[in-house]
N, C-alpha and C positions, 0 to 999 in steps of 0.2 A: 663867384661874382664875375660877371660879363665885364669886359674892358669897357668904359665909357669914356676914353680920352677924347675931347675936342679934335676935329680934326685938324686945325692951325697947330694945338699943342702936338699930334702927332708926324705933323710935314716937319715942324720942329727936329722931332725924334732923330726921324728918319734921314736929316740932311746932317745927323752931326752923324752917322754911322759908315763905316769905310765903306763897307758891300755896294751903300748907298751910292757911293760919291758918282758927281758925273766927271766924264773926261772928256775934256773940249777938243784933244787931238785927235779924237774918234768921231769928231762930228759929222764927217764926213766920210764915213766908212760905208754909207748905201749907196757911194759913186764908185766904187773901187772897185778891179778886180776881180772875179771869186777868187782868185787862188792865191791872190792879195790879203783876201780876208781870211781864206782856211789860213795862211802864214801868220797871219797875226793870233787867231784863236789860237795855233799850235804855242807859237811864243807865250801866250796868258797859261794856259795849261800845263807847259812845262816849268812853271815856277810856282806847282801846287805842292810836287813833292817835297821842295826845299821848306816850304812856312809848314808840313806836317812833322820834318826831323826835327825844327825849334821846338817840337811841344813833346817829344819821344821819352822824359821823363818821367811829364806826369800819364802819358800814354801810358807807359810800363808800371806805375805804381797803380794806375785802376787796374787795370788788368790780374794784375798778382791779389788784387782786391776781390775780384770777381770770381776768378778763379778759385781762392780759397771756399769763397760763399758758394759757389756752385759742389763745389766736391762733397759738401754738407747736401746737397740737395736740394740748394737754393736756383732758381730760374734768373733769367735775362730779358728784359723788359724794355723794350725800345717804344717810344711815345716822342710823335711830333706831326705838324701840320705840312701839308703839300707836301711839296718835295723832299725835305725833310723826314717824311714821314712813312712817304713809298722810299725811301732808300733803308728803314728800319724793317720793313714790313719784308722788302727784298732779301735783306742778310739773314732777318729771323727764318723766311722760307727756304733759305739755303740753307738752311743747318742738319735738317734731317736727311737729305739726302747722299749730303757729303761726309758728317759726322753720326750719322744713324741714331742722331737724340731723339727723344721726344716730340712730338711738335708743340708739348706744352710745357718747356726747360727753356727755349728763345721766343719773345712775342714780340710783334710789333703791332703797336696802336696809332692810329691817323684820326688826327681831328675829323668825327664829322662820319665814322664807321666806317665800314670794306667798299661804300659807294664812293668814298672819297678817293683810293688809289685812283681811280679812271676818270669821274669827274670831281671840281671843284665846288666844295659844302661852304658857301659863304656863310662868315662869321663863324664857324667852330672853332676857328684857330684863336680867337677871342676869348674862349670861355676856359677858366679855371677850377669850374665847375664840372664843365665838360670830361677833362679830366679825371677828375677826384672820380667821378662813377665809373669811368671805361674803368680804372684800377681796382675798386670798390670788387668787381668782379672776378678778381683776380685772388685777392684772401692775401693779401699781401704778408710775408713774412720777414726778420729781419737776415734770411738767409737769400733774400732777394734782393737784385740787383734793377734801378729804373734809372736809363738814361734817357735824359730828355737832348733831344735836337733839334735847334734850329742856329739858321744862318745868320740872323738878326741877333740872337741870344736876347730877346726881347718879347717872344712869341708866348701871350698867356697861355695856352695849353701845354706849350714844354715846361714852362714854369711852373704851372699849377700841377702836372705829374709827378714834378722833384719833392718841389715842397710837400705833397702829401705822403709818397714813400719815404720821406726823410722821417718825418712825422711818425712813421710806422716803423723806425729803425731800420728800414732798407740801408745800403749801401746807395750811391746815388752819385750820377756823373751828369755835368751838365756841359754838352758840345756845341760850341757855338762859331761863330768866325769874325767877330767884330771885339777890341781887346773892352778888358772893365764891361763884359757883359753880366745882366741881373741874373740870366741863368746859371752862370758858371760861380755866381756868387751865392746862387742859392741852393747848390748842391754840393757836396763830401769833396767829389774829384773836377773841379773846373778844368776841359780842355778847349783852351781857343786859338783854332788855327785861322791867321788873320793872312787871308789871299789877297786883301785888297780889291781896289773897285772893279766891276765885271765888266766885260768887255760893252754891251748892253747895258745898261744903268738901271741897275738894281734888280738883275734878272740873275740871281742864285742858284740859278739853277744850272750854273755852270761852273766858273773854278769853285766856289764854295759848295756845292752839290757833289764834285768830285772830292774834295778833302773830305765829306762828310761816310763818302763810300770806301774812300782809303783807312780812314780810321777805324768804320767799323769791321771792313774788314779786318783788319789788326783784332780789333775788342774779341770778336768771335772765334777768329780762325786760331790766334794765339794764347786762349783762353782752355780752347779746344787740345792743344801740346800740351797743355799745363795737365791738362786733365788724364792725359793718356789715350787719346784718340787718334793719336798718331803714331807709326813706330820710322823713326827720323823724318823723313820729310813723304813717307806715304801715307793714304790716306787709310788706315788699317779696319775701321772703324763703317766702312762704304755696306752697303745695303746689298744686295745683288736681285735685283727689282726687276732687269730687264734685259734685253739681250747685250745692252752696250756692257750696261754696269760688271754681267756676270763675266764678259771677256776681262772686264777693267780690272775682277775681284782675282781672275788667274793671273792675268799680268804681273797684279801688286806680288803677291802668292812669288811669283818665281823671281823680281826682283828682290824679294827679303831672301830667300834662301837658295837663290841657283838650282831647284830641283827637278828633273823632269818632268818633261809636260803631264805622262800617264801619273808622276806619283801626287801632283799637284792635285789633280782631279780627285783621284781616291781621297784624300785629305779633304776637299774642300766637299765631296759627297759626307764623310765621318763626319765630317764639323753641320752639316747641315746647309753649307754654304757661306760662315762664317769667315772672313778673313782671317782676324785675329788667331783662333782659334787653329786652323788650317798651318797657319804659320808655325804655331809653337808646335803642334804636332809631330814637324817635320823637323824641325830646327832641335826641341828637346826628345823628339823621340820618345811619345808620350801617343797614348790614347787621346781619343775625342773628350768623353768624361775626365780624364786627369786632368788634358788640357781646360776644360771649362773651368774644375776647380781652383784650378792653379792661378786661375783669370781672375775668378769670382773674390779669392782670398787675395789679391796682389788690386784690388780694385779696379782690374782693366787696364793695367799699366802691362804693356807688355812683355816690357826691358823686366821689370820687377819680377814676372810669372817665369821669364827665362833663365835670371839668377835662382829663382826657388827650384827650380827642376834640376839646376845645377849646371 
């Protein structure tokens, strides 16, 4: 169903919501400065990180959520309008290159299709309808994970994405930034980081656009440890696609195990170019093939493959 709220019932809405509020000390902020005003945007900014550690509990129990559901083989599903929406679409496209997933294990959906990242699809963000089909195509399973975002926590298409993977036995996180949002009420894991009113009034797309990139970075990147795609804080798990990447991939290589440069190479030709793989090689002293095995049977965990080998 398409939202038909009155628009008096919706200025309503929107004037009882923080994101919304206006701030009469800033009335005056198209007379000031620049460097007045980069000062004041730096001050609103630097008190995004503090309202995302109020919510680092239930951040950590979706997460431990998601993670378990992905290790089954379940995907991650990001759905939301504008801004909200290209910041889903941004982390989902991050993921294969830095964590060598799939591109179809992270998704992100934007009200309104792929035209919507660049320009703006009026009224998709309306429709809960909208939704229910972007997902539809998706084959949704309960070892899948749909987080809806928006800033409002109001936005029927992040709504209508929860509710219908809920529906479906998904897992289901709803991120919002305004407190007592319908999103966060109508999904499994509600996280609401309340930033308060934007320095511009009602324009989201700043302290609340950045809480929404901080968390999902968390959702993903820490989702991703869980998984075994990292081995302590390297990225083990990297592609070696291009000429940065393939320096990046001996880099990693030589900070896991100190080895020299020429035995690094030889290893990482055996493995195929494989990090992971490259690493254990050298570390347990194992062939290309045992190293694989040893990966394949420990799930990708690499700590796990290098206790097995001993």
């Amino acid at each position: 169903m398409t939202s038909t709220s009155h628009p008096r019932d919706l200025r309503t809405e929107l004037e009882s919501l923080t994101t919304e509020a206006f701030r009469p000390e800033l009335a005056d902020i198209d007379r000031l400065p620049t460097l007045d005003i980069a000062r004041l945007m730096n001050g609103e900014d630097a008190t995004v990180a503090g309202a995302v550690a109020e919510r680092l509990p239930q951040i950590a129990a979706a997460i431990d959520a998601v993670a378990e559901r992905m290790a089954r083989g379940g995907r991650l599903v990001y759905a939301g309008a504008g801004t909200a929406g290209r910041l889903g679409i941004l982390d989902a496209s991050e993921c294969p290159p830095t964590f060598n997933t799939d591109p179809s294990r992270v998704v992100g959906l934007i009200a309104g299709g792929p035209d919507a990242v660049v320009t703006s699809v009026e009224g998709a963000e309306d429709s809960r309808d909208l939704a229910r089909a972007d997902l539809e195509t998706l084959d949704l399973t309960p070892d899948d994970t749909v987080v809806g975002i928006s800033a409002s926590g109001r936005t029927p298409y992040a709504i209508g994405a929860v509710e219908h993977a809920r529906a479906r036995g998904c897992l289901t996180i709803g991120l919002a930034c305004n407190p007592g949002s319908p999103l966060a009420a109508a999904a499994g894991h509600g996280i609401e980081i309340v930033v308060g009113p934007e320095l511009l009034t009602g324009s989201t797309r700043l302290k609340s656009g950045t809480a929404q990139k901080l968390v999902l970075n968390m959702l993903s990147t820490i989702t991703m440890i869980r998984l075994g795609k990292t081995y302590g804080n390297l990225m083990v798990d990297v592609r070696a696609s291009n000429d940065k990447l393939r320096a990046r991939s001996h880099r990693i290589v030589a900070l896991a195990t100190g080895a020299a440069d020429e035995d690094i190479e030889r290893a990482l030709t055996a493995t195929d170019g494989e990090v992971k793989h490259a690493i254990l090689t050298l570390l347990a002293d194992v062939d290309g093939p045992t190293a694989a095995r040893l990966l394949e049977e420990s799930g990708g965990h690499l700590r796990a493959a290098l206790a097995a080998a001993g």
